[in-house]
C-alpha positions in Angstrom: -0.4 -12.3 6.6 -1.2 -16.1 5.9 0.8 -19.0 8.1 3.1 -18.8 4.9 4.6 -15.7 5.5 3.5 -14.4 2.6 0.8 -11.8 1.6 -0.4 -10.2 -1.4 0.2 -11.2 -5.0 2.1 -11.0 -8.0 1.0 -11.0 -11.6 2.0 -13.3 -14.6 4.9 -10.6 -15.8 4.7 -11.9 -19.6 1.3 -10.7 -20.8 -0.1 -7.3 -20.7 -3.3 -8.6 -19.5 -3.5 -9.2 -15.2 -4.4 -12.8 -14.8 -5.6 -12.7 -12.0 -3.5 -13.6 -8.4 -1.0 -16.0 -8.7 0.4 -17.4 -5.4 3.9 -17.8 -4.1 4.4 -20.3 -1.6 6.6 -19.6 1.1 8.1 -22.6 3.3 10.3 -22.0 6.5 11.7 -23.8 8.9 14.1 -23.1 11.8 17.1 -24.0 12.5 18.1 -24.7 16.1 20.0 -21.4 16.4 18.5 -19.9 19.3 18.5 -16.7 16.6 15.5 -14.9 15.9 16.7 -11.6 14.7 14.2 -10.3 11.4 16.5 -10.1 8.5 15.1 -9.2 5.9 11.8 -7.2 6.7 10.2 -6.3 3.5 6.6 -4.5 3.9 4.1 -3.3 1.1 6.8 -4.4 -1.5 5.8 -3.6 -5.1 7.5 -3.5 -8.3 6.4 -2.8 -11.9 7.9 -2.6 -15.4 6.7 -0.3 -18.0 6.8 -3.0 -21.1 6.0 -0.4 -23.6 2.2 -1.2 -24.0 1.5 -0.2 -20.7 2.7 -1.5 -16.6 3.5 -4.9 -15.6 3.0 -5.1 -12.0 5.1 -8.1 -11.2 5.1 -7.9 -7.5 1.9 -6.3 -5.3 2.0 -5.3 -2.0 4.3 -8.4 -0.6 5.3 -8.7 3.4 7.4 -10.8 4.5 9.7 -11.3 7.5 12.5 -13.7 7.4 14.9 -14.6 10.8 18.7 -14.8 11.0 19.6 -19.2 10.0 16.4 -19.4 9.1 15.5 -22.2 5.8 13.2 -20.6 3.3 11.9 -22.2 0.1 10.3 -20.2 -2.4 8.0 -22.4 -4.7 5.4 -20.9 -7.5 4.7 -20.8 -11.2 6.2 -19.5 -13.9 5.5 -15.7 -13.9 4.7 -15.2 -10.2 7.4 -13.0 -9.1 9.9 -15.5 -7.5 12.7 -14.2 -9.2 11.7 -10.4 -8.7 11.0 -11.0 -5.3 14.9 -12.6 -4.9 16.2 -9.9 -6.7 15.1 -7.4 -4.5 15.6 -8.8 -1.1 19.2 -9.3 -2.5 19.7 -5.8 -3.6 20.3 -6.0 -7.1 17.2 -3.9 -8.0 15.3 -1.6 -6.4 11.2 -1.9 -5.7 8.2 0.4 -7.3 7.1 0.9 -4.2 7.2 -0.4 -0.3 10.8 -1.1 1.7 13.1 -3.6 2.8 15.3 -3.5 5.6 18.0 -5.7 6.4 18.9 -5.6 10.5 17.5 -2.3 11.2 18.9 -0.5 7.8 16.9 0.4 5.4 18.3 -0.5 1.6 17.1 2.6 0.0 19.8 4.2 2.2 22.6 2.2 -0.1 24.0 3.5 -2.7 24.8 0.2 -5.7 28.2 0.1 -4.1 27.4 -0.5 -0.7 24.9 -3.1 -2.0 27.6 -5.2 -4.0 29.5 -5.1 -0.7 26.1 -6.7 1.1 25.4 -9.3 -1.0 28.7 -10.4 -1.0 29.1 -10.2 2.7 25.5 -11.3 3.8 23.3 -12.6 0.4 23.5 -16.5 -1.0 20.9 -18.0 -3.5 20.6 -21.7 -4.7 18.4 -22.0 -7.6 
């Protein structure tokens, strides 16, 4: 994994044709919280659209480990999976491939439901 926190690499999702990596930048910084529990743990994430013409692989084999009051900032181009990545540490869709957990749970266990209830209780984006 590189100082980042991020590894792996996610494709430019609006061409059929794999341009290569693109990078996502991941900046953290703690706050002074004394908390250091892992939420959420995402490992081997993947996720790929069928556009028609063939599979989009938008995300490719991400990890990533985020603590409890922690300050992240995402930061990439256009096409390299930032929103896809948000989407499914937040719950509202589900990876190709790969897991996230979220304090121990794993969120394939939920059902839609009880992921409406999570993000609600637990999930906040700025964009």
């Amino acid at each position: 994994m590189s100082p980042s926190g991020q590894k792996g690499a996610a494709a430019d999702s609006r061409s059929g044709a794999d341009p290569g990596p693109a990078r996502v930048t991941v900046s953290k910084g703690l706050t002074d919280t004394g908390a250091m529990h892992p939420v959420p743990l995402a490992r081997g994430l993947r996720k790929s659209y069928d556009s028609g013409g063939g599979l989009i692989h938008a995300l490719r084999g991400i990890d990533l480990e985020l603590v409890e009051a922690e300050f992240v900032v995402l930061l990439g181009p256009s096409g390299s999976g930032k929103s896809t990545l948000l989407n499914l540490l937040g719950g509202v869709d589900r990876p190709s491939a790969g897991g996230i957990s979220f304090r121990g749970i794993d969120l394939e266990l939920y059902d839609w439901g009880a992921l409406a209830v999570r993000r609600r209780r637990h999930v906040g984006f700025v964009f």
